[in-house]
C-alpha positions, 0 to 999 in steps of 0.5 A: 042232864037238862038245861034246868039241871046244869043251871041249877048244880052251877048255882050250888057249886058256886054257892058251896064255894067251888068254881063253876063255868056254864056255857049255853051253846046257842043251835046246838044239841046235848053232846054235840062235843062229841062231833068235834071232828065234824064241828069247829064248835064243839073243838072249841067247848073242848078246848074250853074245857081243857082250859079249865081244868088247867086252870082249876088244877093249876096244871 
C-alpha cells in the first residue's frame, strides 16, 4: 500500500464514520514491524497497534 493509498482509506473510514489512527514513521521502510526484534521502533508501532485495537474493541 502507498503512502497516497493509506492516506486516502484513512480519510474515508473517518468519513463513513469509523476510527482511523495514521502514523507516518519518519526513515523507515513499508513493514519495517516486521524487524521489531531488531527495531525498538517497530515494538513500538506494534504496541501502538495493540493498543487500538483494544481499544476499538473494548477489550
Amino acid at each position: 500500500m502507498l503512502l497516497s493509498d493509506a492516506e486516502r482509506l484513512a480519510e474515508r473510514v473517518c468519513a463513513y464514520g469509523g476510527e482511523a489512527t495514521l502514523e507516518i514513521w519518519e526513515n523507515l521502510w513499508s513493514v519495517f514491524q516486521l524487524m521489531s526484534a531488531l527495531l525498538p521502533e517497530g515494538q513500538e508501532a506494534i504496541g501502538k497497534i495493540g493498543s487500538f485495537v483494544k481499544r476499538i474493541w473494548s477489550l
